[in-house]
C-alpha positions as a Markdown table, in Angstrom:
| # | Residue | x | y | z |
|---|---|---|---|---|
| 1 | Unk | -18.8 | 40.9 | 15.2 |
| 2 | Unk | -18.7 | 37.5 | 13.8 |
| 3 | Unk | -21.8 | 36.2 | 12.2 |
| 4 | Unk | -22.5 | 32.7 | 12.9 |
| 5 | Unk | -24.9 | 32.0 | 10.3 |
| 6 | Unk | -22.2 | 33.1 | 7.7 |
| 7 | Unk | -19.6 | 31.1 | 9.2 |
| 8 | Unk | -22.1 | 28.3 | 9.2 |
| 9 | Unk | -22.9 | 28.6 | 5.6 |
| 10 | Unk | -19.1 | 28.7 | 5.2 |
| 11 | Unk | -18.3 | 25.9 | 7.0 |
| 12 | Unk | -20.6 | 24.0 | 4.7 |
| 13 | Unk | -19.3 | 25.2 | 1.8 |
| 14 | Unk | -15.7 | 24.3 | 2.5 |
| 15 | Unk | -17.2 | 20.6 | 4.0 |
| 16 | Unk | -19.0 | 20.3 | 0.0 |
| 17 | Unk | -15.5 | 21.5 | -1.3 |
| 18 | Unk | -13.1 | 18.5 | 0.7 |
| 19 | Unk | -15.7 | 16.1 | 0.2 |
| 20 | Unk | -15.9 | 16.8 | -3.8 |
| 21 | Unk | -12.1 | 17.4 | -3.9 |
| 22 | Unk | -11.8 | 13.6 | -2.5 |
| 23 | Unk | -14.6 | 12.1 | -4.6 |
| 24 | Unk | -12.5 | 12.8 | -7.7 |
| 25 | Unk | -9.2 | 11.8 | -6.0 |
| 26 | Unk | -10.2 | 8.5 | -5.0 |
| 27 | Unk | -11.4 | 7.2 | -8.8 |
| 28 | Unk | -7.4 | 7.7 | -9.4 |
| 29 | Unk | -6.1 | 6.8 | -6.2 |
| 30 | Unk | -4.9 | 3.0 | -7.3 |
| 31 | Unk | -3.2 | 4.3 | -10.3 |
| 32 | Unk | 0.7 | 4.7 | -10.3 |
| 33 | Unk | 1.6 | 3.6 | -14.2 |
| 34 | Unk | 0.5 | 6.7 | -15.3 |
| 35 | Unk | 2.4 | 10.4 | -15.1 |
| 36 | Unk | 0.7 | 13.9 | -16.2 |
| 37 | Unk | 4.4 | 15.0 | -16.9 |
| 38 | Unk | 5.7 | 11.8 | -18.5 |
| 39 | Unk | 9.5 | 12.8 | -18.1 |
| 40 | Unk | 8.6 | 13.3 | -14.0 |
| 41 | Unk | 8.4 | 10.9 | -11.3 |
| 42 | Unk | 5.8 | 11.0 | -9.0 |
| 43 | Unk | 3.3 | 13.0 | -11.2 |
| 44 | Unk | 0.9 | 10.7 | -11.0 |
| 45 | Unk | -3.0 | 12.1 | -10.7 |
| 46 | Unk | -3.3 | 11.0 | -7.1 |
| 47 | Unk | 0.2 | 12.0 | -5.9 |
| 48 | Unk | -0.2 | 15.5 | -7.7 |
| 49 | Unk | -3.8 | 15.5 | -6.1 |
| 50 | Unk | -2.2 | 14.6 | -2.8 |
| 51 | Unk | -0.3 | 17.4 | -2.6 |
| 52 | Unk | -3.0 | 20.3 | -3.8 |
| 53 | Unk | -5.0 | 18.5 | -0.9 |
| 54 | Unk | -2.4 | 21.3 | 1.1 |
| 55 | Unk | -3.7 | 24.3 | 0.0 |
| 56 | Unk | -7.1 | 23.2 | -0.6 |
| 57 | Unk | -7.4 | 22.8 | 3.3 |
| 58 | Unk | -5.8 | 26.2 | 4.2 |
| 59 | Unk | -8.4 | 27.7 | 1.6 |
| 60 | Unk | -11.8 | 25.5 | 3.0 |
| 61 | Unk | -11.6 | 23.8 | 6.4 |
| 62 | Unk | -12.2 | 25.4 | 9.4 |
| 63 | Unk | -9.7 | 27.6 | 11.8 |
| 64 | Unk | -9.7 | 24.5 | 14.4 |
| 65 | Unk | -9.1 | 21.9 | 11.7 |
| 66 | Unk | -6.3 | 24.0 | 9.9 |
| 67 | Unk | -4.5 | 24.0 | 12.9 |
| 68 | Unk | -4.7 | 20.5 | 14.2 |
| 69 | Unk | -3.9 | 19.4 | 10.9 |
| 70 | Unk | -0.5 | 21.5 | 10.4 |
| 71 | Unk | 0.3 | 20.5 | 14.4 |
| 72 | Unk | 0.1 | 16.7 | 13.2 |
| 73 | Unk | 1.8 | 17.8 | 10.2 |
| 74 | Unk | 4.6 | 19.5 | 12.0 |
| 75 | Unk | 5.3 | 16.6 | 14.9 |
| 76 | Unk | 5.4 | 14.1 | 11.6 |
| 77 | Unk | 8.2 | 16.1 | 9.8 |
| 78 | Unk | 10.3 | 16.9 | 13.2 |
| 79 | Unk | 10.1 | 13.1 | 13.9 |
| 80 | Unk | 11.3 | 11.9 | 10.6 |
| 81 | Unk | 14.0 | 14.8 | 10.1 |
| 82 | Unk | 15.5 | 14.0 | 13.1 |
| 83 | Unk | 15.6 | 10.3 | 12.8 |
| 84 | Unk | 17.6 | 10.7 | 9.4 |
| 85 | Unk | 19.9 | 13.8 | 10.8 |
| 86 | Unk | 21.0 | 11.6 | 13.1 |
| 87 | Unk | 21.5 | 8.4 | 10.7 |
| 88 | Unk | 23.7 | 10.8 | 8.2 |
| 89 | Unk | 25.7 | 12.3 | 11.0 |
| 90 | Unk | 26.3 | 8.4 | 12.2 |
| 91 | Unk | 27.4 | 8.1 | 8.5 |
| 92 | Unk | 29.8 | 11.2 | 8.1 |
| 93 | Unk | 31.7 | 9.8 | 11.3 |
| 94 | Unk | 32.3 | 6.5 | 9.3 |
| 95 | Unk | 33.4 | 7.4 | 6.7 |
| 96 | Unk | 32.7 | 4.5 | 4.7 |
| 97 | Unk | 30.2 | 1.4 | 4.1 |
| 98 | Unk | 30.8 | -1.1 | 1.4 |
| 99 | Unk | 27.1 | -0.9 | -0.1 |
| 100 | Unk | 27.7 | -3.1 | -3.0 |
| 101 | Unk | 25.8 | -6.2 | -1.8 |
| 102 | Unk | 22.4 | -3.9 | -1.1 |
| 103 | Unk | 19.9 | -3.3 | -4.0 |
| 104 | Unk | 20.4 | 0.4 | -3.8 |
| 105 | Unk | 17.6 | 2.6 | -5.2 |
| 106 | Unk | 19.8 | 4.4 | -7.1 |
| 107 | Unk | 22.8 | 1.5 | -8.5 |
| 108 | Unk | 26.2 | 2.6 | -7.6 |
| 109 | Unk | 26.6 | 3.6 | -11.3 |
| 110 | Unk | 24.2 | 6.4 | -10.5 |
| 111 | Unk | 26.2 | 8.2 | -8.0 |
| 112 | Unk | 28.6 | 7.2 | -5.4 |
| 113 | Unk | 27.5 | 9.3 | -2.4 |
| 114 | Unk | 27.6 | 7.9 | 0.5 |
| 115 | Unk | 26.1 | 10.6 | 2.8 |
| 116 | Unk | 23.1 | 12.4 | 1.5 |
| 117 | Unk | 22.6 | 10.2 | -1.3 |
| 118 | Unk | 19.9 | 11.6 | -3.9 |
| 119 | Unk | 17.3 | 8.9 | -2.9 |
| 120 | Unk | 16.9 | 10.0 | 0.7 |
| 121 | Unk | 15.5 | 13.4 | -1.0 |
| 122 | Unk | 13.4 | 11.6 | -4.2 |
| 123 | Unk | 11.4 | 9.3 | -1.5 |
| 124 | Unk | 10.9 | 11.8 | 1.4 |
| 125 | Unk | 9.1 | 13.6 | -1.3 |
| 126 | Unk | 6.9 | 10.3 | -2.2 |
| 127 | Unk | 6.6 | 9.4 | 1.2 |
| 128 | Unk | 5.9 | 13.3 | 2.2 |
| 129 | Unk | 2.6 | 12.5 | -0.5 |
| 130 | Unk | 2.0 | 9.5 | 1.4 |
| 131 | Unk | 1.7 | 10.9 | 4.7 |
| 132 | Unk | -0.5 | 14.0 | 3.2 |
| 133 | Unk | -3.5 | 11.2 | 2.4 |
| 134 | Unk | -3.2 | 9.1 | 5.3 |
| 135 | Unk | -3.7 | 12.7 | 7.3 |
| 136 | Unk | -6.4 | 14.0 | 5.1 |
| 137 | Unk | -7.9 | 10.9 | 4.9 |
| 138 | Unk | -7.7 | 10.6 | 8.7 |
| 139 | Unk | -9.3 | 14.4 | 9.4 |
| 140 | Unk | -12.2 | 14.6 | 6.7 |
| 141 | Unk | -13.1 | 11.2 | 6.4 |
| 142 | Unk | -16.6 | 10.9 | 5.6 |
| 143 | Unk | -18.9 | 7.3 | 4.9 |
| 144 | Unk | -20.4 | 8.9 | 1.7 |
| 145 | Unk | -16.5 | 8.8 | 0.1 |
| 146 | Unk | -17.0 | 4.7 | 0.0 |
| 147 | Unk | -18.8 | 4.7 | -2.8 |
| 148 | Unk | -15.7 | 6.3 | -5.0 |
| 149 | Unk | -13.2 | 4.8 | -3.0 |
| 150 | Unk | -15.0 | 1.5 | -4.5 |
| 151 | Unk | -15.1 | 3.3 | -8.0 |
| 152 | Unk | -11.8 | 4.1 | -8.2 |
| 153 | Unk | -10.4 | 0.2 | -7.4 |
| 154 | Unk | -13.2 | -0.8 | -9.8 |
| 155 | Unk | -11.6 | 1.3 | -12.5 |
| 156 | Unk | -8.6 | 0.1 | -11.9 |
| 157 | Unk | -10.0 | -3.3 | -12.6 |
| 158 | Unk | -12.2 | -2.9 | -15.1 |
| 159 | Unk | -8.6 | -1.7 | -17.1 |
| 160 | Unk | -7.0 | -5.2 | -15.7 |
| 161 | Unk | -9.5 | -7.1 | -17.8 |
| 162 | Unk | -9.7 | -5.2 | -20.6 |
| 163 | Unk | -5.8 | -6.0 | -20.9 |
| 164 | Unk | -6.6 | -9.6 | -20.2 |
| 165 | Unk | -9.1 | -10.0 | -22.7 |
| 166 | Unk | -6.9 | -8.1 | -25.2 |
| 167 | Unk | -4.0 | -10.4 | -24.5 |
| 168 | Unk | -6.1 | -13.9 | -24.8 |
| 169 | Unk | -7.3 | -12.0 | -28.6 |
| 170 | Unk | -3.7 | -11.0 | -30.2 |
| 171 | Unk | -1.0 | -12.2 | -27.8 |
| 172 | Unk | -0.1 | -8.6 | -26.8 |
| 173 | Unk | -0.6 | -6.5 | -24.1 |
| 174 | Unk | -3.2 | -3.8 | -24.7 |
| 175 | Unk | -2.1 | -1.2 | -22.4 |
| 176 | Unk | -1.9 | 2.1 | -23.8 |
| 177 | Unk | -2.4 | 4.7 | -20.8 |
| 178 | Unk | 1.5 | 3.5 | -19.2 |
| 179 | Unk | 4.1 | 6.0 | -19.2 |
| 180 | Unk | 5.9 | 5.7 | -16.7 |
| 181 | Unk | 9.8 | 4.8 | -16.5 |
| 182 | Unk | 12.4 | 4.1 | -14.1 |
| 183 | Unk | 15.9 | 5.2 | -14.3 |
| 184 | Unk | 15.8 | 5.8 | -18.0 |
| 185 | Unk | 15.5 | 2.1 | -19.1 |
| 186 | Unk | 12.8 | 0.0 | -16.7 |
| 187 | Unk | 8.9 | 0.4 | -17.8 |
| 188 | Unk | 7.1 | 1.3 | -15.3 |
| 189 | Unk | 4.1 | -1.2 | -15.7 |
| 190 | Unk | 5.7 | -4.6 | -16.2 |
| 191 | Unk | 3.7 | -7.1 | -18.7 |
| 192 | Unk | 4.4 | -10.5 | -17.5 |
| 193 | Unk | 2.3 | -14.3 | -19.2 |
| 194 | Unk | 2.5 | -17.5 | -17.0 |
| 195 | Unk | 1.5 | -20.5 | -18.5 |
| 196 | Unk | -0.8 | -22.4 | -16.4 |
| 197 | Unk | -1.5 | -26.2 | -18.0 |
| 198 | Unk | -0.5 | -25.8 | -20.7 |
| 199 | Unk | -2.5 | -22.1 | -21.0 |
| 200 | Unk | -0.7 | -18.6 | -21.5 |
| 201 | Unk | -2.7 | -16.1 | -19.9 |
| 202 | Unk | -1.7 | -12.4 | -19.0 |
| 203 | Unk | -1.1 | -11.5 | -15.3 |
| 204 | Unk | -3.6 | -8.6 | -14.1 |
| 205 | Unk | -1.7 | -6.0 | -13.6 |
| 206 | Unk | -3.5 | -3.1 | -15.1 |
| 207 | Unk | -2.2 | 0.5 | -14.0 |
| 208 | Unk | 0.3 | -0.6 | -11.3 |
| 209 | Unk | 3.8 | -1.6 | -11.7 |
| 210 | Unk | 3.3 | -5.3 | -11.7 |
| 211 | Unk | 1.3 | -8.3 | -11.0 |
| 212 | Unk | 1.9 | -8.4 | -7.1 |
| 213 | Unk | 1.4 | -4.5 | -7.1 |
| 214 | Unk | -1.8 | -4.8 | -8.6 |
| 215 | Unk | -2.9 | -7.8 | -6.1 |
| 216 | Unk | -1.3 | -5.3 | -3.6 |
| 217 | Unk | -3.5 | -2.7 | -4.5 |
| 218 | Unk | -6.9 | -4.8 | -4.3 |
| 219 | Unk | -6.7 | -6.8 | -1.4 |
| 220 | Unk | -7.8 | -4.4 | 1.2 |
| 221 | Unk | -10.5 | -2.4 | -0.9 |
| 222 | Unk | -11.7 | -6.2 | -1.2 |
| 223 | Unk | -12.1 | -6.9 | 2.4 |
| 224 | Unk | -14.0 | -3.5 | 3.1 |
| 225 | Unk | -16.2 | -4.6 | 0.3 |
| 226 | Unk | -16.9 | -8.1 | 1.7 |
| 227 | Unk | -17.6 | -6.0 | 5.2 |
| 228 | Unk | -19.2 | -3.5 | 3.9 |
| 229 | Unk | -21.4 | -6.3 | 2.4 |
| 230 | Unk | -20.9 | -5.1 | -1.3 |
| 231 | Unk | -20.7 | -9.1 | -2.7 |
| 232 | Unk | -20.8 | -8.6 | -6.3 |
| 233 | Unk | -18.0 | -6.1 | -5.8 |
| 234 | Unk | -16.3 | -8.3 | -3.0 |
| 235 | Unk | -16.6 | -11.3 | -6.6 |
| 236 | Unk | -15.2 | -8.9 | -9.1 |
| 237 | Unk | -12.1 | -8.0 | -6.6 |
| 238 | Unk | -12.1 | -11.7 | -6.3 |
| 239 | Unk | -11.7 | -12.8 | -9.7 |
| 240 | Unk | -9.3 | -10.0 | -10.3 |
| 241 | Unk | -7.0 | -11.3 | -7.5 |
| 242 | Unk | -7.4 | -14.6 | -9.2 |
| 243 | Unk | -6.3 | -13.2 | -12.6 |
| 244 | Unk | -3.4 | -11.8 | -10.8 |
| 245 | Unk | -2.0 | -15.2 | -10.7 |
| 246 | Unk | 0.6 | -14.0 | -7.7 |
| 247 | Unk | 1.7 | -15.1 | -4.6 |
| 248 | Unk | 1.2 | -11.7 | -3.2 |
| 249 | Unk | -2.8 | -12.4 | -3.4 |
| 250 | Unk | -2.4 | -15.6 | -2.0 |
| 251 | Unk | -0.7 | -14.8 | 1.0 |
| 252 | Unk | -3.1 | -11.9 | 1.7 |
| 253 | Unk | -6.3 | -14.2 | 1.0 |
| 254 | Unk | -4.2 | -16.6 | 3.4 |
| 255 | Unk | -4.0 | -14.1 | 5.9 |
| 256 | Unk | -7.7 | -12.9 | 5.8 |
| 257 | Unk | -8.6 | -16.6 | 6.4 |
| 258 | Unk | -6.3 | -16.7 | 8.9 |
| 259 | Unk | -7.9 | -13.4 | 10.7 |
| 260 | Unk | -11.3 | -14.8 | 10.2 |
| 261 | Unk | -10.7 | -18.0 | 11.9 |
| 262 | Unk | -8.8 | -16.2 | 15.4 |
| 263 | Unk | -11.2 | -13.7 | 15.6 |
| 264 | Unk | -14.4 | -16.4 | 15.8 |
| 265 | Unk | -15.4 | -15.0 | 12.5 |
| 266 | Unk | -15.5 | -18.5 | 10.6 |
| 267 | Unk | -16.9 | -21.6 | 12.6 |
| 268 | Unk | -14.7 | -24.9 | 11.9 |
| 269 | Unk | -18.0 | -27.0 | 10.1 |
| 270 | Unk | -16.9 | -24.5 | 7.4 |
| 271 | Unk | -13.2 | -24.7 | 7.8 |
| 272 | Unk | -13.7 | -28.9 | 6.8 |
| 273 | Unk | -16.1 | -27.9 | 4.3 |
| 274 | Unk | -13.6 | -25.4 | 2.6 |
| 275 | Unk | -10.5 | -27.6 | 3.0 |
| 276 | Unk | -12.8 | -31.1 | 1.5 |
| 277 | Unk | -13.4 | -28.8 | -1.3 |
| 278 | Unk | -10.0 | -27.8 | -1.8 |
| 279 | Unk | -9.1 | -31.6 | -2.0 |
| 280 | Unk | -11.6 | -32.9 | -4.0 |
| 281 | Unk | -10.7 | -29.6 | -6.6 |
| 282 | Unk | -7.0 | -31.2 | -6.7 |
| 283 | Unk | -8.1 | -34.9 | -6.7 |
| 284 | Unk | -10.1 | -34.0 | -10.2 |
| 285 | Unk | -7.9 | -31.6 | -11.2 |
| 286 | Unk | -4.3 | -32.1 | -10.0 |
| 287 | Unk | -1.8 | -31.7 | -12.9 |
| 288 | Unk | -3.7 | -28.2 | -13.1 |
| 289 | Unk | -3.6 | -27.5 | -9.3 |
| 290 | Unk | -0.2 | -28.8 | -9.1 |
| 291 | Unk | 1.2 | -26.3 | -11.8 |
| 292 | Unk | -0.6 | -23.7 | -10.2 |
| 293 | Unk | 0.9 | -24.2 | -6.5 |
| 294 | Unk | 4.5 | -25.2 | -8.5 |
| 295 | Unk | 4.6 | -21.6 | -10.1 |
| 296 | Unk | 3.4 | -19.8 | -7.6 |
| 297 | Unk | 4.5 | -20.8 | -4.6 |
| 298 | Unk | 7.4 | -23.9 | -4.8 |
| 299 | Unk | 9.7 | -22.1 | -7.6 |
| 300 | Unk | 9.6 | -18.9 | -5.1 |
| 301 | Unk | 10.3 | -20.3 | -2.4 |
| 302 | Unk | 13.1 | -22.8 | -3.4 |
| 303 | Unk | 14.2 | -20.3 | -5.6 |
| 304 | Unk | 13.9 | -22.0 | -8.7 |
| 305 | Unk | 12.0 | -18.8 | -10.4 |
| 306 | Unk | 14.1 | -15.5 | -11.4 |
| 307 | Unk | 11.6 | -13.6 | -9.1 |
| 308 | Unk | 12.5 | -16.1 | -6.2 |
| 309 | Unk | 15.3 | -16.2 | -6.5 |
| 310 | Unk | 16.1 | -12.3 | -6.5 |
| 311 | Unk | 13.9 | -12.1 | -4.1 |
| 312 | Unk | 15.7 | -14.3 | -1.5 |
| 313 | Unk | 19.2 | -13.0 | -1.9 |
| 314 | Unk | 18.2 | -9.1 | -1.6 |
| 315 | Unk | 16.6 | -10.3 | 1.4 |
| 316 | Unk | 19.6 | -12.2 | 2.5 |
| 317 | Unk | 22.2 | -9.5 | 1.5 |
| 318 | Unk | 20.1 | -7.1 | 3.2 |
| 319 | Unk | 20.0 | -8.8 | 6.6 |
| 320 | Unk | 23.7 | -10.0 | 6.2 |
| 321 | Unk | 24.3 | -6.3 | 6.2 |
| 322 | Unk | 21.9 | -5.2 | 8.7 |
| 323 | Unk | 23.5 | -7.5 | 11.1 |
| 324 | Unk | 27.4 | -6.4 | 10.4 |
| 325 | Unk | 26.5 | -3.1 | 10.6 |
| 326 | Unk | 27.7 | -0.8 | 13.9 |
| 327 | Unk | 25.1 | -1.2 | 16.3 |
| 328 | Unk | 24.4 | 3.0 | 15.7 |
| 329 | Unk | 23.2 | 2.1 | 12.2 |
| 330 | Unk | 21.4 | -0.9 | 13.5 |
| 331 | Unk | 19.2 | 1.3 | 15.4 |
| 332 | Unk | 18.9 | 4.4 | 12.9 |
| 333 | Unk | 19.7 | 2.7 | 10.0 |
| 334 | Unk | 21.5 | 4.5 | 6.5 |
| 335 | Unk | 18.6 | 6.9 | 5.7 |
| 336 | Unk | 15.2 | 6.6 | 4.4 |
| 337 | Unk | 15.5 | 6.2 | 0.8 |
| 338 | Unk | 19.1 | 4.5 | 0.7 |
| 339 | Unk | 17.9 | 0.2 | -0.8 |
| 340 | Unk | 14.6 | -1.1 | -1.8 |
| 341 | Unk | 14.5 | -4.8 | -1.1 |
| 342 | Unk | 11.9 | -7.3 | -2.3 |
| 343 | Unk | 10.2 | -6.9 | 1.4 |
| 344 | Unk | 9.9 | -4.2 | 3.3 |
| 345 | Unk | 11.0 | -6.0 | 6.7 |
| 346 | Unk | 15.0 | -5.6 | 5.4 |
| 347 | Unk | 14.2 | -2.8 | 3.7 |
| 348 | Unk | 13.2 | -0.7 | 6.6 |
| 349 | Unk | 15.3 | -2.2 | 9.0 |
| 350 | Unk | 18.3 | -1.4 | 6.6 |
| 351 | Unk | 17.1 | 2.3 | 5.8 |
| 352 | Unk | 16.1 | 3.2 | 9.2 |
| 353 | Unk | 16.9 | 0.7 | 11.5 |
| 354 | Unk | 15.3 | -0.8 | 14.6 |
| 355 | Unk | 14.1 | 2.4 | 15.4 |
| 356 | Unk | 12.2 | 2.7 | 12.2 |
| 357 | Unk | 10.5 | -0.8 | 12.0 |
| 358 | Unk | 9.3 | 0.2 | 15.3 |
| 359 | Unk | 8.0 | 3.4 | 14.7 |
| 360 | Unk | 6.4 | 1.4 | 11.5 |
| 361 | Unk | 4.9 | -1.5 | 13.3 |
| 362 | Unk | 3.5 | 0.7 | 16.1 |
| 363 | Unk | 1.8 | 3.1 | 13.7 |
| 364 | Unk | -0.2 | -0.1 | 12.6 |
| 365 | Unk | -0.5 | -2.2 | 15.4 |
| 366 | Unk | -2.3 | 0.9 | 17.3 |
| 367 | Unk | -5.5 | 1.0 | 15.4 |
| 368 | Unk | -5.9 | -2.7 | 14.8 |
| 369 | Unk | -5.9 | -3.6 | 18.4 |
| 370 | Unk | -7.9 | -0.2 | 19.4 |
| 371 | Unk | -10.4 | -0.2 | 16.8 |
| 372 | Unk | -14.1 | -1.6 | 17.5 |
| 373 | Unk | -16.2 | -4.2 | 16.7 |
| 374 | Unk | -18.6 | -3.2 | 14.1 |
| 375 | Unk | -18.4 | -4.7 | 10.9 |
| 376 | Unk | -16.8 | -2.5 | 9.4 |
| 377 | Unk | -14.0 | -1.4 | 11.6 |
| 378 | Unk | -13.2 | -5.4 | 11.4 |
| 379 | Unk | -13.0 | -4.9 | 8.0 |
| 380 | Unk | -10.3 | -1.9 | 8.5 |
| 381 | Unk | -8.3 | -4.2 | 10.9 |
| 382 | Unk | -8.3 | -7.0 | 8.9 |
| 383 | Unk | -6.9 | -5.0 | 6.0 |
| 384 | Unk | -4.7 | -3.8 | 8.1 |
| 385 | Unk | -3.1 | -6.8 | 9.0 |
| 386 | Unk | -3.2 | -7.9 | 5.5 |
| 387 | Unk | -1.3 | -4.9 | 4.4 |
| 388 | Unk | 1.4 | -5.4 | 6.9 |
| 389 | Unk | 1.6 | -9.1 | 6.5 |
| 390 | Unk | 1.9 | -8.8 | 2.7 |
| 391 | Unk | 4.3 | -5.3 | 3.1 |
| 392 | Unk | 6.9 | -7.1 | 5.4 |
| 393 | Unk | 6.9 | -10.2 | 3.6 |
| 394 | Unk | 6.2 | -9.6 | -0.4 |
| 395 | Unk | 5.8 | -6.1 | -1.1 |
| 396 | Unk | 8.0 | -2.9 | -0.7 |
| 397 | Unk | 6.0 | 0.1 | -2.5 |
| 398 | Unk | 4.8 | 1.8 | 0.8 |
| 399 | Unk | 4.6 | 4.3 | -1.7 |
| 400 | Unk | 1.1 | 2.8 | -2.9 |
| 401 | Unk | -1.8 | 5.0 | -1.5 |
| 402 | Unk | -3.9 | 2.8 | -0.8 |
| 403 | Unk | -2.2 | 1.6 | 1.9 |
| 404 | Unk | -2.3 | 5.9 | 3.4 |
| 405 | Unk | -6.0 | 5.6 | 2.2 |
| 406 | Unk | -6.5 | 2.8 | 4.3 |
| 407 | Unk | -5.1 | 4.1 | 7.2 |
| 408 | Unk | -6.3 | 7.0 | 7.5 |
| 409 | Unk | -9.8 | 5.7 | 7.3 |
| 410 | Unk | -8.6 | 3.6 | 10.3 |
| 411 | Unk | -7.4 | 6.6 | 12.3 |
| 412 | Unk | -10.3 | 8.5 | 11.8 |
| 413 | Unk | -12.4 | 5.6 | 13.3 |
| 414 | Unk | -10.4 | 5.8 | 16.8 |
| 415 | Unk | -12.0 | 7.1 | 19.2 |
| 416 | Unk | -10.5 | 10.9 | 20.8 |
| 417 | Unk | -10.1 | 11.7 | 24.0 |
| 418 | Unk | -13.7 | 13.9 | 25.0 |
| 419 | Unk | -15.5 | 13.1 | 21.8 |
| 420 | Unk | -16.0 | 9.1 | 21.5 |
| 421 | Unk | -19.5 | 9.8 | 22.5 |
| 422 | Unk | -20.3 | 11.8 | 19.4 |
| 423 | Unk | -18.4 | 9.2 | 17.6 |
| 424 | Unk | -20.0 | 6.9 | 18.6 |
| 425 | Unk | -23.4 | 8.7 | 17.4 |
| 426 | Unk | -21.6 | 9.5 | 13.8 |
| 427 | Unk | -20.7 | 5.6 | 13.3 |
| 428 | Unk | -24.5 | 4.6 | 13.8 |
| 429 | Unk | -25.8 | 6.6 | 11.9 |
| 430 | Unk | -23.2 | 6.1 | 8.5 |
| 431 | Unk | -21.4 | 3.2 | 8.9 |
């Protein structure tokens, strides 16, 4: 006979065990620079955590939630095997694609293959750890996490300025926790100086792979804080982006804005207020704002900059190839894994096809037009948004976390079929 006071008490015990497991993952959550095994990719902490997150659920959640979890689990992995079974066997009856003009993950150099390149295998498994925090994330949430989840993107920033500050004393970066490195030959935490009026100052990048990453990284944790109404971390996450010097944190500040004002959230008196502010800032200060807007956003966009400049023809050559492609590979694509563009709009649609950049825009669309209207499931939709704005546009690393973190926190807000009343209930009394 089954005791319910000692399955109560176990219950418990396995809740205190997930909720502890996740307290420690989220303070290293934001980091990707650094690997436990510094000759293997993808052992960061929160990747290796992400996958222990398996068998610490099969040891401490309950019956019920094991088996919900493995039957999301399962529809997942049938879903996304098929799609590429059937993009490899469109390949195999080809025969042959020129893939010269594509920024391959793996450079032709590497290998050759055509079908079943090595890639499709290396970021399954980086996307398989993805997929493994957005579902944790989106079963066990809890409101008492958000205090880590804010310590982890706080360490993470704290690191960014130490790096700063180290730069503006001896002109070098002071990062000495990176180890990670791409292909044998690319660091993976690049150190990049912009020189702003006449100023050299260090991009924040801290623990991520780059400037854009690390904007990347913040801009959602800083719109939960500003909802959450944590202003003196909402400031820090502010200046950060602002170190960050990148167009990536300007186009998701943009976007925020952008949300605010659609959604009623801003009245206009403060819309004229902000923009006569902005012009009176320029009117003082132009030859500094103008450098400022020239680097950041006029060199990328004519192409002027390297980074522009790369940026635009992967983004070209992608599409060209996309388009001239057999309308099969159109829809399925080459294979997940096969290019990694400098957005993820051609990169997707080149990997997996119209199919796939459905799949992906559904998957986000769905909680930020379900979710409510408390503050902060506003703030989840509006990072969201700012996530997928900045993804298809400026950013390809859905690999980040972050972004699974994020969403799952979203997901778990939705209200289920037979239980939004006690949902309801559990958001009143934590959010």
């Amino acid at each position: 006979m089954i005791d319910p006071v000692k399955t109560y008490h176990k219950t418990e015990t396995g809740r205190r065990v997930i909720d502890t497991f996740f307290k420690c993952w989220a303070l290293v959550l934001p980091i990707t620079s650094v690997l436990l095994v510094p000759f293997i990719q993808g052992t960061t902490p929160a990747y290796m955590m992400a996958f222990l997150s398996v068998p610490l659920i099969v040891a401490f959640a309950t019956v019920r939630e094991i088996k919900e979890y493995f039957y999301l689990l399962l529809l997942i992995a049938i879903a996304y095997i098929t799609l590429n079974l059937v993009s490899q066997f469109l390949l195999s009856l080809y025969g042959h694609m020129d893939l010269s003009s594509l920024p391959l993950v793996d450079p032709l150099s590497f290998t050759r293959k055509f079908v079943l390149r090595p890639t499709l295998f290396t970021q399954s498994l980086y996307l398989a750890a993805c997929l493994l925090t957005f579902l944790f994330v989106c079963k066990w949430y809890h409101p008492s996490w958000d205090p880590y989840i804010f310590a982890g993107i706080l360490l993470l920033v704290a690191y960014g300025f130490y790096e700063v500050f180290y730069f503006w004393l001896t002109g070098t970066s002071g990062d000495f926790l990176s180890n990670r490195v791409f292909n044998e030959r690319y660091f993976g935490s690049s150190t990049q100086v912009m020189n702003i009026a006449g100023l050299s100052t260090l991009r924040m990048k801290s623990l991520t792979g780059e400037a854009s990453m690390f904007a990347f990284t913040v801009l959602p944790y800083w719109v939960l804080a500003l909802h959450k109404q944590k202003y003196l971390i909402g400031g820090i996450l502010t200046l950060a982006l602002l170190f960050s010097t990148s167009t990536t944190a300007i186009l998701g500040i943009f976007t925020y804005l952008v949300v605010l004002v659609f959604s009623g959230k801003v009245g206009w008196k403060y819309l004229v207020a902000g923009g006569a502010g902005i012009v009176l800032i320029t009117i003082i200060k132009y030859q500094a704002v103008f450098s400022v807007f020239n680097e950041l956003i006029l060199k990328k966009l004519s192409g002027a900059s390297i980074s522009g400049n790369v940026r635009l023809s992967n983004m070209i050559n992608s599409l060209t190839f996309w388009w001239e492609a057999p309308l099969p590979t159109k829809i399925f694509g080459l294979g997940f894994g096969y290019i990694r563009s400098t957005d993820f709009f051609s990169t997707i649609l080149v990997n997996n096809g119209l199919l796939g950049l459905t799949v992906f825009l559904t998957v986000f669309a769905y909680p930020i037009l379900i979710l409510g209207r408390t503050s902060k499931e506003f703030g989840l939709k509006a990072a969201l948004i700012i996530i997928l704005v900045t993804m298809l546009i400026a950013v390809t690393e859905y690999t980040y976390l972050p972004t699974w973190l994020f969403l799952g926190m979203s997901y778990h807000y939705l209200p289920s079929p037979g239980n939004s009343f006690s949902k309801q209930l559990f958001r009143l009394e934590n959010s």
